[in-house]
C-alpha positions in Angstrom: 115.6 10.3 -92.8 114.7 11.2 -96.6 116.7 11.2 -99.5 116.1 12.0 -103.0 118.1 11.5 -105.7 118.2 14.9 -107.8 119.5 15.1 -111.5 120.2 17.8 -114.3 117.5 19.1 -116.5 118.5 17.2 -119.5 119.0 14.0 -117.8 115.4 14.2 -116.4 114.1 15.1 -119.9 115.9 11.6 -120.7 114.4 10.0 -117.4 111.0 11.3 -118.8 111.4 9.3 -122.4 112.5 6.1 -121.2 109.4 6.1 -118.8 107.1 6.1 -121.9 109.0 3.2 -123.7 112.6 3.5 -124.3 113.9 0.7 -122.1 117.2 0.4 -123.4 119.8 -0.8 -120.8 122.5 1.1 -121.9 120.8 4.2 -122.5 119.1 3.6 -118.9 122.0 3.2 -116.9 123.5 6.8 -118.8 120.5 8.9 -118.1 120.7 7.9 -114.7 124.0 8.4 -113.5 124.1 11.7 -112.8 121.8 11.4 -110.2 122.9 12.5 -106.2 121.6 11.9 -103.3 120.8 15.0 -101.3 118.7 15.2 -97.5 115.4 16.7 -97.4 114.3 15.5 -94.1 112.7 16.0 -91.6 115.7 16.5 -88.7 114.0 15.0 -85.9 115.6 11.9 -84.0 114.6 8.2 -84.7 115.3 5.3 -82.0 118.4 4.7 -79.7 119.3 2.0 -78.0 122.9 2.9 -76.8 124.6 6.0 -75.8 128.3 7.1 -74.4 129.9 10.1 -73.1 134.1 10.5 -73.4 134.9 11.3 -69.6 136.7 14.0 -68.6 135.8 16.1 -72.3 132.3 18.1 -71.1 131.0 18.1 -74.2 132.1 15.0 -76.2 129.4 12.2 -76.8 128.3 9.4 -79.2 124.9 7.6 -79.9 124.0 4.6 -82.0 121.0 5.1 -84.0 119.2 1.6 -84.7 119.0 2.3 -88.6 121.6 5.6 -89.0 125.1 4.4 -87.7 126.9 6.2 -85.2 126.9 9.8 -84.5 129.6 12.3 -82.1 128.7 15.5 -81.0 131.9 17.7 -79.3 129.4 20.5 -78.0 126.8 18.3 -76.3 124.3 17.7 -78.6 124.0 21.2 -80.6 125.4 19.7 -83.4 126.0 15.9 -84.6 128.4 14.2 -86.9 127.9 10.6 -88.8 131.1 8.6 -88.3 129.7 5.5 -89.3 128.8 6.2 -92.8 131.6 3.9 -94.4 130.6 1.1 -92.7 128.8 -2.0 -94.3 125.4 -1.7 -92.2 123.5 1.3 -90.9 122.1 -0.6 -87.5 123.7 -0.1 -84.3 122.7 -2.1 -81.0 125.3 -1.4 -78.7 128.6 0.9 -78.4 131.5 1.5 -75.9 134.3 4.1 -75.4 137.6 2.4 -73.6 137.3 4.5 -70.6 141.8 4.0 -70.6 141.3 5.1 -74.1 139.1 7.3 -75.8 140.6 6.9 -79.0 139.0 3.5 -79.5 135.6 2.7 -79.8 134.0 -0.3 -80.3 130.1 -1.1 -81.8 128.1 -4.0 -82.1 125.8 -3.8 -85.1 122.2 -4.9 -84.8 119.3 -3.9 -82.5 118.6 -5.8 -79.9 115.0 -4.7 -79.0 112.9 -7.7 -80.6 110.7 -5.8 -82.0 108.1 -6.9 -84.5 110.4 -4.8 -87.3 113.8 -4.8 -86.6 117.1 -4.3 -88.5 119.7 -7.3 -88.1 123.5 -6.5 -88.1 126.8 -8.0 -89.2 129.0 -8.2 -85.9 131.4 -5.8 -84.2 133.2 -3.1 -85.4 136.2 -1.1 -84.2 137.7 2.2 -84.3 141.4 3.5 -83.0 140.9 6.6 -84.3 137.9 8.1 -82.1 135.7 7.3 -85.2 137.5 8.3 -88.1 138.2 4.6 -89.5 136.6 2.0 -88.5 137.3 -1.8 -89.1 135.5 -5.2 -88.5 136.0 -7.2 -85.3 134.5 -10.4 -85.6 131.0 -11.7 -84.1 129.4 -11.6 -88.1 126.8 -13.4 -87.5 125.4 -12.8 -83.7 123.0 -10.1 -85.6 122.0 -8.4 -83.0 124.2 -7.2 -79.7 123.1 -5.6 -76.8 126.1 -4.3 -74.8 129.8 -3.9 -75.0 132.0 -3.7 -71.6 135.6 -2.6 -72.1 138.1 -3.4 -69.2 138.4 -0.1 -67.5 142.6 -0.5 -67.9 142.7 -2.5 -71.0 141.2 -1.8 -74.1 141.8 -4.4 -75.8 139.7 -6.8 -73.0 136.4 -6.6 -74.4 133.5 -8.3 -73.5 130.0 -8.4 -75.7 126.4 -9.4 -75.2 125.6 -11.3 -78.5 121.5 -11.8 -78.1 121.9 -13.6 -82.0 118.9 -14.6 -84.8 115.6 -13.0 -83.8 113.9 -15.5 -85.7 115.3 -18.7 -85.4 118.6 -20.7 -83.7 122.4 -19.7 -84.3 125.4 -20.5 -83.2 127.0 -16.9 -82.6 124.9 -15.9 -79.3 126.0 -15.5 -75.5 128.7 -13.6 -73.7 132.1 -13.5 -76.3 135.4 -12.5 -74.6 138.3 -11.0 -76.8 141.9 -10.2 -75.0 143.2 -9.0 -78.2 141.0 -5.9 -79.2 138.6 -8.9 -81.1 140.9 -10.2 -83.1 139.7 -13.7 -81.9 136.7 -14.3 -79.5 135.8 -16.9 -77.5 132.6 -17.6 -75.9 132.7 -18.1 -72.1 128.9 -18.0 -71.7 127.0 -20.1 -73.4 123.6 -22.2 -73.0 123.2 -23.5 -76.3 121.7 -22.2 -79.8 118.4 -20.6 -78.5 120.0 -18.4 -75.8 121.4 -15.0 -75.9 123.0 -12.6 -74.4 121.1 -9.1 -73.7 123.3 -7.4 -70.9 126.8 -6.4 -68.9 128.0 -5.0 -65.8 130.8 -4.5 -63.7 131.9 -3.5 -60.4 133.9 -0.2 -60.7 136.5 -1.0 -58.0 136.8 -4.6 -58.8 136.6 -4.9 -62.8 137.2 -8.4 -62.5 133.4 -9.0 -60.9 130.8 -9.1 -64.3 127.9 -9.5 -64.5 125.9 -11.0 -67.3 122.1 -11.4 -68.3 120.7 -14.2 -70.9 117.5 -14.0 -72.3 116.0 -17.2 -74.1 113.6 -15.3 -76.6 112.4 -15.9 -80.4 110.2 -13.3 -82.4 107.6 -15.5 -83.5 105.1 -15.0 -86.5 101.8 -12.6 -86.4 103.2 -11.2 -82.8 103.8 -7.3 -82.7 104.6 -7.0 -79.2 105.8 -9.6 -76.4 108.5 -12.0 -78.3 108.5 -15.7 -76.1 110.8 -16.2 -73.6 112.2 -19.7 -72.3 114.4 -21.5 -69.8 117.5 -20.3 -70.9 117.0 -16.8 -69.5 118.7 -16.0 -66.2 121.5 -13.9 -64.1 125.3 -14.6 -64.1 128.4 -13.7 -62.1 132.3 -14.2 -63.2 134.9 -13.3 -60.8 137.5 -13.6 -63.4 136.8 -11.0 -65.9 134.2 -13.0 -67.8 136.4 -16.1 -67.8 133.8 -18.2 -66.0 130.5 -17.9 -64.7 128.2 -19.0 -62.2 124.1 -19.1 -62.3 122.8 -17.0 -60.0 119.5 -18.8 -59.1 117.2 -18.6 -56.3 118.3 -16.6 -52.9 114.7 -14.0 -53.6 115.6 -14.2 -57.6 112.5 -15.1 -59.8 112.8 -18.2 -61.2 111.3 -17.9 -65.0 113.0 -14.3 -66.0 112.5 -13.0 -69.2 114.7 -10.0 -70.4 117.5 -8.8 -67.7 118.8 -5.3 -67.3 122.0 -4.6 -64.7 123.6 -2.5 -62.8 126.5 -2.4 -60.0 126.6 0.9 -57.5 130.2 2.4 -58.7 130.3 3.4 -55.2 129.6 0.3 -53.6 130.8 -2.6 -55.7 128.2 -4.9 -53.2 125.2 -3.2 -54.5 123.8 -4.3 -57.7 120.2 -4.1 -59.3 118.4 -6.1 -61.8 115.2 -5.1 -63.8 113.7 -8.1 -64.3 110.7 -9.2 -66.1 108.8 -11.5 -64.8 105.8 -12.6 -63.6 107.0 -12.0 -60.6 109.1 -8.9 -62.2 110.7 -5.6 -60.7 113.2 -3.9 -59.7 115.5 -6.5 -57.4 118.5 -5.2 -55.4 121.6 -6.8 -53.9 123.5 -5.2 -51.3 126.1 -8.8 -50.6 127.7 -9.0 -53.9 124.4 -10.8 -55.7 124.6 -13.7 -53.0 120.9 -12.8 -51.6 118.3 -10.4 -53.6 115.1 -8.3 -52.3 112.5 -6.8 -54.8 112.6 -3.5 -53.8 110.4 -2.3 -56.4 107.3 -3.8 -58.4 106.1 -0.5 -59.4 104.8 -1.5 -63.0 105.7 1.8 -64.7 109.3 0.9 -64.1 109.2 -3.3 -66.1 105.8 -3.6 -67.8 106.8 -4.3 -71.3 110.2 -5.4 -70.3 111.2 -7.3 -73.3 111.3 -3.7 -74.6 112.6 -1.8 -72.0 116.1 -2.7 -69.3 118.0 0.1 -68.4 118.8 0.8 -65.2 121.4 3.2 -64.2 122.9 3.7 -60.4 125.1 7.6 -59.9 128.4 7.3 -59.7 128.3 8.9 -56.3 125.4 8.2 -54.6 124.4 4.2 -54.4 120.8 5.3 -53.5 120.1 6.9 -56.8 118.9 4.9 -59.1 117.8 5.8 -62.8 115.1 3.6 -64.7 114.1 3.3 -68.5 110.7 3.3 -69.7 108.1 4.4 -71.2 109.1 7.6 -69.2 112.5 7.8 -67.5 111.9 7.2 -63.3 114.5 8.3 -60.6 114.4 6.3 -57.4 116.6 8.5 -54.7 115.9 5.6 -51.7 117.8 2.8 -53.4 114.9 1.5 -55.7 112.3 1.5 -53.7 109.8 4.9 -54.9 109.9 6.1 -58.2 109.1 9.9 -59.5 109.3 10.1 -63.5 111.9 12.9 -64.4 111.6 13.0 -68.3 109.2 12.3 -70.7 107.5 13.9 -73.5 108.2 15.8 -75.6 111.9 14.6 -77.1 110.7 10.5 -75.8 108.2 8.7 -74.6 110.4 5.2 -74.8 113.1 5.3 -72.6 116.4 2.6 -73.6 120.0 3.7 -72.3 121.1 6.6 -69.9 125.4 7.0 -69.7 126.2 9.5 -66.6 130.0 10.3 -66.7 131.5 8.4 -63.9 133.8 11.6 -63.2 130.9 14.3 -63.3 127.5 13.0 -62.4 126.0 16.2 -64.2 127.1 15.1 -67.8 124.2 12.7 -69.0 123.0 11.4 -72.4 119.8 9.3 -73.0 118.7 7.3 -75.7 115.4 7.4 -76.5 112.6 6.4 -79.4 113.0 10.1 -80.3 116.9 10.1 -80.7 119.3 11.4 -78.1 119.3 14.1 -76.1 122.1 15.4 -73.4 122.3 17.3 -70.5 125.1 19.1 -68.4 123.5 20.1 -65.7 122.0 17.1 -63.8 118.7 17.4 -66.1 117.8 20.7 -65.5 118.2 21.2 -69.2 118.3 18.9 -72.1 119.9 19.5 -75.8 117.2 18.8 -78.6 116.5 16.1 -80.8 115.4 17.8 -83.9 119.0 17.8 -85.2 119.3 14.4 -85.8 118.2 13.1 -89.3 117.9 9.5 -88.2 114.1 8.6 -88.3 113.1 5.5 -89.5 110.5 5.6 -92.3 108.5 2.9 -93.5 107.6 4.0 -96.9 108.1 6.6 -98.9 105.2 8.2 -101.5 104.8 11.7 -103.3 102.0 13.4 -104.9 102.0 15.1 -108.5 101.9 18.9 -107.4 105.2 20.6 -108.5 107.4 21.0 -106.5 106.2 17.4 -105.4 106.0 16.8 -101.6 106.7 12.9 -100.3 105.3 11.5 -97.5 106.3 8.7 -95.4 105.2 7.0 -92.0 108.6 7.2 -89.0 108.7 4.8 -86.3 107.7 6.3 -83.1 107.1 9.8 -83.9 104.1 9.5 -86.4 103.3 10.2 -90.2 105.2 13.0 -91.9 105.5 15.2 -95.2 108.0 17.3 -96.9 108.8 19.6 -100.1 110.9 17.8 -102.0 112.3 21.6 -102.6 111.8 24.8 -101.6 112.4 28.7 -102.3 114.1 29.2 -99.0 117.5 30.0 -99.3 118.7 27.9 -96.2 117.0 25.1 -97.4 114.1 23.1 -96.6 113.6 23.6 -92.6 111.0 22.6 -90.0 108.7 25.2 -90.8 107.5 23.4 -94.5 107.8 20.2 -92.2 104.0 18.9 -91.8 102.8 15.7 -89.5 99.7 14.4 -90.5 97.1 12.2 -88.8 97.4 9.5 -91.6 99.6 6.7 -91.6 100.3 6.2 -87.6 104.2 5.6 -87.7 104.8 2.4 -89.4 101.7 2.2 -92.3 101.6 4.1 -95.7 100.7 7.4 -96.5 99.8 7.8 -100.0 98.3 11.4 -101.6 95.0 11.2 -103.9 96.8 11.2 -107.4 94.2 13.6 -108.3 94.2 15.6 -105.5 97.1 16.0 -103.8 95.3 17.6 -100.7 93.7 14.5 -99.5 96.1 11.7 -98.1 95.3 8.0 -97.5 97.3 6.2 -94.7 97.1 4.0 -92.0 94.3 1.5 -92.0 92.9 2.9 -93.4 91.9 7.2 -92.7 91.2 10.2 -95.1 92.6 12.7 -94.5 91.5 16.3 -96.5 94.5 18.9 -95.9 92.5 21.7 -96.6 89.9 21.3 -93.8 92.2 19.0 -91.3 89.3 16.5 -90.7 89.7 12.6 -91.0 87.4 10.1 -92.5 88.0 6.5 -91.3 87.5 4.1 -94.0 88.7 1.0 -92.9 86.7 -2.0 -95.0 87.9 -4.6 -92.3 85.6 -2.5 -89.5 82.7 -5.3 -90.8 84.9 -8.1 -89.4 85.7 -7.3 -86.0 89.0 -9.8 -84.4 89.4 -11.6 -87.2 92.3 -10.2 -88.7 96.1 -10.6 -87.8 97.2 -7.2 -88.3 101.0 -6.9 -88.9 103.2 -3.9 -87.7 103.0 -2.1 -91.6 100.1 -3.1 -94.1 100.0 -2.3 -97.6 98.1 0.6 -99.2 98.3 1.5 -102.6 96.5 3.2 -105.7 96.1 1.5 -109.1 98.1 3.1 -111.5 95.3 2.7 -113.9 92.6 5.7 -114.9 90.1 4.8 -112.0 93.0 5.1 -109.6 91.6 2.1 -107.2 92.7 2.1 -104.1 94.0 -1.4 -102.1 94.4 -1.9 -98.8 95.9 -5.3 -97.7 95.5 -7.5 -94.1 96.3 -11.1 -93.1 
């Protein structure tokens, strides 16, 4: 999402004379404080990694945006609220409703996708006021959590999936178990400083029986994709309500797992599935309780990229139907073994987190690259995702036409530009929104300072406005595979007369 700060006439006359010399620090900090932030856009949804529905309200649901807080919706999706705004970080990795009582929410800040570009958080958070307040509950320094599991009766058992540094060793990673609404924490699961915690799950009928995942990973330097995995990864079973825990390992499990996603059947507490990724990775199912496992599944649509991608979803109802997270989301109605894909573009084409209300198996909510989107009627219909200003943007330029437009790059949904104003009288709306073909989603987009109808982005592409047609420039194309291209690469024109224009690699 956009924001500019706007100010009165006079105090952007001022604005305009200390930008030719006066660079007085009083006189600075007067001329700009009456500036305000106000939203220009665009309203279409950014990433989500975790979801929840309020069961037994039809239309009540939350999402965690992984750089916009948390946002509630109470008439499924048409329209959505921030909550999370007063909070001290905007990045969201994991959230849970306490299905005994609604009123209390907890979130664990800090995506847990390892990504090349991610935003680190500062521990859990907790509400008793269905959103309204919100206070810190420990965990400050696991940075990034991937899944909170609320006893079903007791809301203040809580247990959390702290994966922890993506860049290097810390203390404050593995499974964390609170009895006192995270007052105080302990950690139950724990194989040292370089293994984390990714995912939970419990049997329905038997709270007591969790599951856990850990996943031994590290972002490492000049990778964009596949972070490294190691020994610490692997699958884990408490009969005590995450008390203790056993390995599971071996009995038709791989035995070098990366990331781990989980699920138990709410039907049948002796059904559980695991997306694994492996080299030997799949879709694996239990149906004794996790004492033997089958791959029913190595369908590659369904755990390629697996670092990225682990959600897997069973009905409430019907042990046999089995939802899957990817790059499009898949619906298995044989227990895991086929696949048919059942949503994709347009509103996602990355897949992280489906929530099916345990009570009504037609009340659904996905989280998505493109936001979050909800149905109520089995996914026969979906609300949009062009309500939700929550994109991520790279980096923001304008051009010197008046009213001035800015341009920025989003994450997952491509290169953007937007009035900073215009004569409508309901505002600036998707109609003066433009996507352009220059700056991919994570580079710069920068307009000709001289001609605000040709744009510069990406790495680099011209692209003339007037005619639509691009003209790739890039001056490494002479040096073929020899260049460690990052996720975002500088761009930039000199602010001198000859307006030069530098592109940076390596």
């Amino acid at each position: 999402m956009i924001w500019l700060r706007t100010l009165a006439f006079s105090a952007l006359l001022a604005c305009v004379g200390t930008a030719h010399g006066d660079d007085s620090s009083a006189a600075s900090q007067t001329q700009w404080q009456p500036l305000l932030w106000r939203s220009i856009g665009p309203f279409r949804g950014g990433r989500v990694l975790t979801v929840s529905g309020v069961p037994k309200e039809p239309n009540h649901f939350y999402f965690g945006a992984v750089n916009g807080g948390v946002w509630e919706t109470r008439n499924a999706g048409r329209t959505w609220i921030p909550i999370f705004d007063a909070a001290p970080v905007g990045s969201v990795g994991a959230l849970a409703v306490a299905p005994s009582d609604p009123s209390v929410i907890y979130v664990g800040s800090g995506e847990a996708d390892m990504r090349s570009d991610i935003a680190q958080g500062a521990g859990m958070f907790k509400s008793v006021d269905a959103g309204r307040t919100w206070q810190p509950a420990g965990l400050h320094d696991s940075q990034q959590i991937g899944r909170i599991l609320v006893d079903p009766t007791n809301p203040h058992l809580v247990l959390v999936a702290a994966l922890g540094h993506p860049y290097g060793a810390n203390e404050t990673r593995g499974v964390f178990r609170s009895i006192d609404g995270g007052k105080t924490w302990q950690r139950t699961l724990d194989r040292g400083p370089d293994a984390g915690a990714i995912d939970l799950a419990a049997a329905t009928d038997q709270p007591n029986i969790v599951y856990a995942a850990l996943w031994q990973t590290r972002r490492p330097p000049w990778s964009v994709y596949s972070p490294a995995n190691g020994p610490g990864s692997g699958l884990f079973k408490s009969a005590d309500s995450g008390q203790t825990w056993t390995a599971l390992t071996g009995h038709g499990l791989p035995s070098n797992p990366g990331r781990i996603g989980i699920a138990v059947a709410p039907s049948d507490s002796r059904r559980v599935f695991a997306l694994i990724d492996a080299a030997d990775g799949g879709l694996y199912r239990s149906d004794d309780a996790a004492a033997t496992w089958t791959r029913v599944s190595n369908d590659s649509r369904i755990w390629k990229r697996g670092w990225y991608f682990g959600g897997v979803t069973v009905d409430p109802l019907n042990s046999d139907l089995v939802y899957v997270c990817n790059t499009a989301m898949y619906r298995s109605k044989d227990g895991g073994k086929q696949f048919e894909p059942v949503k994709g573009a347009p509103g996602g084409d990355d897949y992280h987190q489906l929530w099916i209300d345990p009570t009504d198996s037609r009340r659904q909510i996905l989280g998505v690259d493109q936001g979050a989107v909800v149905t109520l009627d089995g996914g026969e219909n979906w609300s949009s995702w062009f309500n939700q200003p929550t994109g991520q943007f790279y980096h923001v330029a304008t051009d010197n036409r008046f009213p001035y437009w800015v341009y920025a790059a989003q994450q997952d949904s491509g290169a953007a530009g937007i009035p900073s104003r215009t004569d409508n009288i309901d505002g600036i709306n998707l109609t003066q929104f433009r996507e352009t073909t220059a700056g991919g989603e994570s580079d710069n987009v920068i307009p000709d300072p001289d001609d605000p109808s040709i744009l510069l982005g990406g790495r680099v592409d011209e692209l003339n406005l007037r005619t639509g047609q691009t003209h790739h420039v890039d001056p490494t194309l002479a040096y073929p595979d020899i260049y460690r291209a990052a996720w975002t690469l500088p761009l930039a024109f000199a602010k001198t007369a000859d307006h030069a224009l530098y592109f940076a690699n390596q």
